[in-house]
MARTORVEX-34341 format. One record per residue (C-alpha): x, y, z. Coordinates in pm, 1 decimal. Layout:
REM MARTORVEX-34341
xx X	yy Y	zz Z
...
//
This chain:
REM MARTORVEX-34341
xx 0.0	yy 0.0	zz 0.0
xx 273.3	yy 248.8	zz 79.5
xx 414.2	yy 177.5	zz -287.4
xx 90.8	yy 280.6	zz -434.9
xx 81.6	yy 629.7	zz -236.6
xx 417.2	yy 689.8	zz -330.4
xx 327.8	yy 666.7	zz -661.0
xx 27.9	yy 872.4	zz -658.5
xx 232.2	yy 1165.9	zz -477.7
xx 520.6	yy 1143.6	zz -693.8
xx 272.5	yy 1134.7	zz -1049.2
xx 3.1	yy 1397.7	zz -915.3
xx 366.4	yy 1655.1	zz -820.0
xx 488.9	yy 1563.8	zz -1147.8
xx 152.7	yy 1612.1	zz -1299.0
xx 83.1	yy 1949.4	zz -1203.7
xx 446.9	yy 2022.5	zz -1296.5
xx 287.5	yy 2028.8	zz -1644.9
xx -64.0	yy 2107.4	zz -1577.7
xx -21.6	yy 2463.2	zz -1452.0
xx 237.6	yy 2605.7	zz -1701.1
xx 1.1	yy 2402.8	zz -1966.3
xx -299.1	yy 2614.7	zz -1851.1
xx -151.1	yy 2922.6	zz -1813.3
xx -35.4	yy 2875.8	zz -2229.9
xx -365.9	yy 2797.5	zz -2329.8
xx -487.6	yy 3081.6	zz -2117.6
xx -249.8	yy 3341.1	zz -2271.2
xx -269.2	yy 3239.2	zz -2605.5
xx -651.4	yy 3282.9	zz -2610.8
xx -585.7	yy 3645.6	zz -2397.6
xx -362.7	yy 3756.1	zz -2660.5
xx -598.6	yy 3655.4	zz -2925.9
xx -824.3	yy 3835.5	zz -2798.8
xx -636.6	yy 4139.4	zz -2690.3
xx -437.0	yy 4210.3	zz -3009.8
xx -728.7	yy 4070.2	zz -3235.7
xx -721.3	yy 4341.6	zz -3504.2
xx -362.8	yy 4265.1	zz -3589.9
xx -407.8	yy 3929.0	zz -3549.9
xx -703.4	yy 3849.5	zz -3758.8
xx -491.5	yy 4016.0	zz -4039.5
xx -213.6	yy 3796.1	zz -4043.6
xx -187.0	yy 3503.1	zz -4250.0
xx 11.6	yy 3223.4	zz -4204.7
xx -36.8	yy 2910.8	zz -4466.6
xx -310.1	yy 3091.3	zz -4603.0
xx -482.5	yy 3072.3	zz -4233.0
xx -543.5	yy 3348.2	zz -4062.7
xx -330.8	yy 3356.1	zz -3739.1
xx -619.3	yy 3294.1	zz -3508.4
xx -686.7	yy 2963.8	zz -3645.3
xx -340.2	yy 2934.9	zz -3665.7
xx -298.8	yy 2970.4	zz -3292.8
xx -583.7	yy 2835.5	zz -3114.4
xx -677.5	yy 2549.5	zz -3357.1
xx -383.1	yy 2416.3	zz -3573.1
xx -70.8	yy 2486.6	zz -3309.5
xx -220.9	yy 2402.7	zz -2983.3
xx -301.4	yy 2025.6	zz -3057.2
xx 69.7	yy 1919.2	zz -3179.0
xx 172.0	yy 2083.4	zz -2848.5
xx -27.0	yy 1920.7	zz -2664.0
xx 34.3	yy 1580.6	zz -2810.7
xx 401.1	yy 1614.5	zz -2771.5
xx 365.7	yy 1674.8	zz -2394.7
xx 96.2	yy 1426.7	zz -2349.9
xx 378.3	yy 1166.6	zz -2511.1
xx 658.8	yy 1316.9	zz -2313.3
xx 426.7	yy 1286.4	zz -1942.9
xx 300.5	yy 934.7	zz -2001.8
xx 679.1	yy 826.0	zz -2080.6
xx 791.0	yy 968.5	zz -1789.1
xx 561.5	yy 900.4	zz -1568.6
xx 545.1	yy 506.1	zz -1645.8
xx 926.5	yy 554.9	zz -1615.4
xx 827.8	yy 673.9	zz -1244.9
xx 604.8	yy 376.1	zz -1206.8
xx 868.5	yy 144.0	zz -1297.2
xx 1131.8	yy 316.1	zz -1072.3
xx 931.2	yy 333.7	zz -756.8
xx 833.6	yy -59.1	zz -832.6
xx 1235.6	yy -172.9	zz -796.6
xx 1241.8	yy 21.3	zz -497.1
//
């Protein structure tokens, strides 16, 4: 039982080592969307406009690459706290 708690502190610390810094992105992509959207909407990139660029097209590679990266390291955890 101690194993499994160890576990679950270790993942949910290493967890909201990404989550935060995740949210806050989102967060400040959509405020600066929406703060400098006259320039932006007139920006083109791909024949997009930046926008749709930004909150539609960028965000879910990003977020795919850290999901990857997380669930890699955090069976990596697993396994490490298991040979303990």
């Amino acid at each position: 039982m101690k194993t499994t708690e160890e576990i679950r502190k270790r993942q949910l610390s290493f967890a909201l080592k990404f989550a935060v810094p995740y949210i806050g992105f989102i967060i400040l992509m959509y405020l600066v969307v929406y703060l400098g959207k006259d320039w932006i909407v007139n920006q083109q990139i791909f024949g997009l406009p930046l926008h749709y660029f930004l909150v539609a097209i960028f965000i879910y590679p990003v977020t795919w690459l850290i999901f990857g990266y997380y669930v890699k390291r955090a069976n990596d955890m697993e396994d490490e706290i298991k040979k303990q």
